[in-house]
C-alpha positions as a printed Julia matrix, in Angstrom:
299×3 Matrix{Float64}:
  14.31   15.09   26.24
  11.88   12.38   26.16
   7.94   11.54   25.86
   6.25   10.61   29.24
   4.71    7.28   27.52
   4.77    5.9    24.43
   2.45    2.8    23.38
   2.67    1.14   20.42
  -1.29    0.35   19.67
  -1.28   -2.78   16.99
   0.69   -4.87   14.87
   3.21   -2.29   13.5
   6.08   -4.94   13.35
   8.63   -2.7    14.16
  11.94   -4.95   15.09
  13.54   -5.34   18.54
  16.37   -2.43   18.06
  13.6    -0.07   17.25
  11.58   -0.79   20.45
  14.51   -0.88   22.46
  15.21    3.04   20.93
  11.79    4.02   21.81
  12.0     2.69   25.26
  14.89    4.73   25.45
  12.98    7.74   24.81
  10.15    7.39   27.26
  10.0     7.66   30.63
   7.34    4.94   31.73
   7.65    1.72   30.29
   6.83    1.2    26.95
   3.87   -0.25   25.73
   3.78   -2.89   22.74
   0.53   -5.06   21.07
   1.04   -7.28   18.86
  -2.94   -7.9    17.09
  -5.27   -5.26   16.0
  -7.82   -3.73   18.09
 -11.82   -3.81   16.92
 -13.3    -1.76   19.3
 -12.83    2.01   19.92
 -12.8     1.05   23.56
  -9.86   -1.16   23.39
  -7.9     1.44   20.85
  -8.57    4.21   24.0
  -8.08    1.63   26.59
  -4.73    1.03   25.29
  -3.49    4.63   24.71
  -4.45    5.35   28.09
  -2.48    8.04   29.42
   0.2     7.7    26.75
   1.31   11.31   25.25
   3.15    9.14   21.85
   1.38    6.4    19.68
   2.94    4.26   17.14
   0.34    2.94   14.47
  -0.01    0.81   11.94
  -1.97    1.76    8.51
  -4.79   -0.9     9.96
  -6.5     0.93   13.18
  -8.53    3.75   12.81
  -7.65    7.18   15.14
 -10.25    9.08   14.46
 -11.72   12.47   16.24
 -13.82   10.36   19.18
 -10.77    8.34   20.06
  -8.18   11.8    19.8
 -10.81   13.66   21.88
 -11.03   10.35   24.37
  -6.75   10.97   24.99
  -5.82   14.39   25.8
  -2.52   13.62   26.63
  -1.78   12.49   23.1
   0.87   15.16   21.47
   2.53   13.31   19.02
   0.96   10.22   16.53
   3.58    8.06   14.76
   2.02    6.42   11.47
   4.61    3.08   10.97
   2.99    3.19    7.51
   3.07    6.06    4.67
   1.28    9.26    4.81
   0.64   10.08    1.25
  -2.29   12.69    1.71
  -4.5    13.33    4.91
  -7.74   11.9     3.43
  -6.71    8.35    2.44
  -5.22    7.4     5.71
  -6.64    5.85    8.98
  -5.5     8.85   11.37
  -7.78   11.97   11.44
  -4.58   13.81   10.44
  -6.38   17.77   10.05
  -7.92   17.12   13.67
  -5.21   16.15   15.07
  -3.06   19.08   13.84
  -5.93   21.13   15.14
  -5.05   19.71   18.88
  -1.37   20.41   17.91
  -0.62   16.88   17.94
   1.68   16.34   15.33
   1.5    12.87   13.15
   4.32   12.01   10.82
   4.31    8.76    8.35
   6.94    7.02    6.25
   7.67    6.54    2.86
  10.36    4.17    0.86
  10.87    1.51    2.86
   8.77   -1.62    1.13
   8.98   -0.88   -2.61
  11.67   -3.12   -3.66
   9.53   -6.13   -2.55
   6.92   -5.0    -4.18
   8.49   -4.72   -7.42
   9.8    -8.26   -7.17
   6.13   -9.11   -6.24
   4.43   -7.92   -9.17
   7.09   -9.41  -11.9
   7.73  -12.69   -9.92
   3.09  -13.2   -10.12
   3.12  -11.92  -13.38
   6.11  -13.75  -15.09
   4.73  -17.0   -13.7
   1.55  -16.23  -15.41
   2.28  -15.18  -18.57
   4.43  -18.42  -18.75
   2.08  -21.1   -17.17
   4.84  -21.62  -14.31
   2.08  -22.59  -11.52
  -0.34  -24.13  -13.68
  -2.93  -20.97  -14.96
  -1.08  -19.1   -17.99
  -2.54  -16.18  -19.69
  -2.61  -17.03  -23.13
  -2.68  -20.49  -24.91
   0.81  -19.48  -26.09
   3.37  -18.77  -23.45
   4.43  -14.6   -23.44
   7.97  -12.5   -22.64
   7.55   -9.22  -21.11
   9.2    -8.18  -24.43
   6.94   -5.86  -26.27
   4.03   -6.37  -23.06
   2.07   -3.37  -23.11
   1.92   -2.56  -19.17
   0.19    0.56  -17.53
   1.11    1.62  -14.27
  -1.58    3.51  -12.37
   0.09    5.94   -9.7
   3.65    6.51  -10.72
   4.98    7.41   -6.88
   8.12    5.9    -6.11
   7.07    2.24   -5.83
   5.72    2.75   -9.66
   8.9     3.94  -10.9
  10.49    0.77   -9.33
   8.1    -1.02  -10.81
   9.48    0.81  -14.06
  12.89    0.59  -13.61
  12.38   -2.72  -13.61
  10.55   -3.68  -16.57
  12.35   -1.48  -19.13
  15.6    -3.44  -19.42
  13.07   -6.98  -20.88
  11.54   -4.0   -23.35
   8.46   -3.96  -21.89
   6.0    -1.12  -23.75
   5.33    0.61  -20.85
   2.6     3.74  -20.05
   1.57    5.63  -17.06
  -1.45    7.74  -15.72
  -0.76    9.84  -12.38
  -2.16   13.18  -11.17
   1.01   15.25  -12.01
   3.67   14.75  -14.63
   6.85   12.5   -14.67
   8.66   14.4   -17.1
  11.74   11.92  -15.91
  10.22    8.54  -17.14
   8.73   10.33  -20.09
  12.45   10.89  -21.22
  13.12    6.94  -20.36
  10.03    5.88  -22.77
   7.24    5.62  -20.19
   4.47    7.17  -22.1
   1.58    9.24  -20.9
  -1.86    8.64  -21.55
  -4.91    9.68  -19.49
  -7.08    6.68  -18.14
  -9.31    6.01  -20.25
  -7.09    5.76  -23.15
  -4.47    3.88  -21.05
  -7.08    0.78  -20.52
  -7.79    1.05  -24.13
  -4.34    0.22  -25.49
  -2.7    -2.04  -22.37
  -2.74   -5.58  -21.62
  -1.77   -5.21  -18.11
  -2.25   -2.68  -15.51
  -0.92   -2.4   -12.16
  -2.23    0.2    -9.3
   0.18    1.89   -6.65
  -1.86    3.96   -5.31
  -3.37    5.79   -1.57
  -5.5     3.81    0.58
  -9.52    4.83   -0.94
  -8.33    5.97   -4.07
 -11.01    4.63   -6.3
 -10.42    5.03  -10.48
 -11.76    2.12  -11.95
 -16.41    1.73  -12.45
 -18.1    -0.56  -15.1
 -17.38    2.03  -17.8
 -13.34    1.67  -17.05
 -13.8    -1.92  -17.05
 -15.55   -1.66  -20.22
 -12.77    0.19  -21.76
  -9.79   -2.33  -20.09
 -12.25   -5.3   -22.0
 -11.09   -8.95  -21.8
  -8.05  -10.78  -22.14
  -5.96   -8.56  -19.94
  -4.23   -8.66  -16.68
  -4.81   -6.31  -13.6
  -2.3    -6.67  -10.48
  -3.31   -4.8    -7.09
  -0.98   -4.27   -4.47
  -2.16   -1.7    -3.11
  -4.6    -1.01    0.26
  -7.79   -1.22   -0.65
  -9.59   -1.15   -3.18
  -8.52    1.43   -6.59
 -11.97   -0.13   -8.32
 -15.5    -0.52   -7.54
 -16.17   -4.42   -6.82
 -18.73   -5.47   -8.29
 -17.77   -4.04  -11.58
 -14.58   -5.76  -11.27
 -16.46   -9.35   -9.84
 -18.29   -8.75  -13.25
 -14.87   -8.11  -15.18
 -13.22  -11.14  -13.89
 -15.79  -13.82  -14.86
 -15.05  -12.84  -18.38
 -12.9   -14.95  -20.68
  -9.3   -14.34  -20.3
  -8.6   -11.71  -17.46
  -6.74  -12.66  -14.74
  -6.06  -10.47  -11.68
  -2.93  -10.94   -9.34
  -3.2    -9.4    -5.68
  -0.62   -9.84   -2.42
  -2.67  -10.11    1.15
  -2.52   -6.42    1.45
  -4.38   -6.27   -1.88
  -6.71   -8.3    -1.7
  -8.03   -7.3     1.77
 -10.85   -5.35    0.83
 -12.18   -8.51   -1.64
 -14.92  -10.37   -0.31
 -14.69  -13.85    0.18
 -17.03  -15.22   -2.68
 -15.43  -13.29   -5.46
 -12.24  -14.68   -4.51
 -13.28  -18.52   -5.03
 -12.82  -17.27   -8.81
 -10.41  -19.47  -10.58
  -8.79  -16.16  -12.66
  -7.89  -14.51   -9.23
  -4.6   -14.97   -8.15
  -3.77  -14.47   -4.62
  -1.01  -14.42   -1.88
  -1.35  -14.64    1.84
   1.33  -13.07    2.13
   2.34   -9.18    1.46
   4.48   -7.95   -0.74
   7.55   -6.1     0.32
   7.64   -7.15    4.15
  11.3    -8.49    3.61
  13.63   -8.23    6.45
  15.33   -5.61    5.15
  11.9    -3.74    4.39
  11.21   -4.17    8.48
  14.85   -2.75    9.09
  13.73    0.52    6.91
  10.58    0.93    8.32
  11.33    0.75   11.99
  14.35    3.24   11.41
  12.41    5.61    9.58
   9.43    4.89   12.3
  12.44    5.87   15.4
  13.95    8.75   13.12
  10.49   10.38   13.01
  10.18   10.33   16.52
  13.6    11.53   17.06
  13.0    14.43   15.48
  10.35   15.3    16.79
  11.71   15.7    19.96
  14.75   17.5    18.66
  12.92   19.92   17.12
């Protein structure tokens, strides 16, 4: 069995083996872009008469362009689907069609583990120049909170505990797992109270952190954001930043949603470059990606 046409809409960077597989698995030729469309127009233009869509987390499908493509039954997210509010697909609609949309999960995490202790190690040492305190710092005894303890969090986790890092965690359900490893609960206010660092892993427009949070985080401390979007209101955290001490670490995919002035400040450290797009994080995705749509059509 196969789909009548499949496009692949934006820059999903799925490797040559998987595009090969989903050629395989359609009967027209394949479509492929490479960029990300602005317009509505082009997004429909490019679906066309396609019945299968592969998207990245960047272009929006919402109800207009769904309702613009009736021959759309299935919608493949290269990207994870965590919930159906914080993504860029209008997931409930489109189940209301009956066109089914699948995402991915566990295929960048590693990298972004390596990320987030690579930045931070530099910068509690003074590695690249801008070091946290006048006195360089081990992870040993580093009180860390990790905001959204999914499975890239307890990498994140995993990781730290063997340099005795003092680690905490606030998530919406319980991790009765890491508990038993040392990872300590606290809810969110009282997590910014007592750490010096906190790192967010959490769903595209999840926002936890206004000027009162900030408040409670104070100065001298460390955030790290490598997740989509934003997790905090901006201009409490352009206000956070300019105070003495804090320093905030983002990848590209972090730092996205920052605008361009606040990220002149000398305390902000940046990459142009996203964390966990490894070679062998592309591998995982586009397999997971061509799995999805196998079974799909096997089912």
């Amino acid at each position: 069995m196969k789909f009548n046409k499949i496009v692949v809409i934006d820059q999903t960077k799925l490797n040559e083996e998987a595009l090969k597989e989903l050629q395989e698995l359609s009967e027209q030729e394949i479509g492929v872009y490479s960029d990300y469309p602005e317009k509505k127009e082009e997004i429909i233009k490019r679906i066309g008469d396609a019945d299968t869509i592969i998207v990245s987390w960047h272009t929006q499908i919402n109800e207009e362009i769904i309702d613009a493509c009736p021959n759309l039954k299935y919608i493949g997210m290269a990207c994870s689907l965590y919930d159906d509010e914080s993504v860029n697909v209008a997931v409930n609609y489109a189940r209301e069609k009956n066109i089914k949309v699948t995402g991915i999960f566990d295929y960048g995490d590693p990298g972004v583990a390596e990320f987030i202790i690579s930045e931070l190690i530099q910068l509690l040492n003074g590695y690249k120049g801008k070091q946290w305190k006048e006195d360089q710092h081990e992870l040993t005894d580093l009180k860390i909170g990790i905001i959204g303890l999914g499975v890239t969090g307890k990498l994140l986790a995993d990781c730290l505990l063997p340099f005795g890092a003092d680690l905490y965690y606030f998530s919406r359900s319980p991790k009765k797992d890491y508990e038993a490893k040392g990872v300590k609960y606290l809810e969110l206010g009282e997590l910014l109270n007592t750490v010096e660092v906190v790192s967010f892993h959490l769903p595209k427009n999840v926002n936890l952190l206004t000027e009162k949070e900030f408040f409670q985080f104070g100065n001298g401390k460390i955030l790290i954001n490598t997740s989509l979007g934003l997790p905090f209101d901006e201009k409490a955290f352009q206000k956070w930043i300019k105070k003495d001490g804090n320093f905030a670490i983002f990848d590209a995919d972090g730092k996205a949603s920052l605008s361009k002035d606040i990220l002149d400040n000398s305390n902000i450290i940046t990459s142009d470059k996203s964390a966990g797009w490894s070679a062998q994080t592309q591998q995982r995705r586009s397999a997971k990606v061509v799995k999805n749509v196998k079974d799909y059509l096997m089912s």
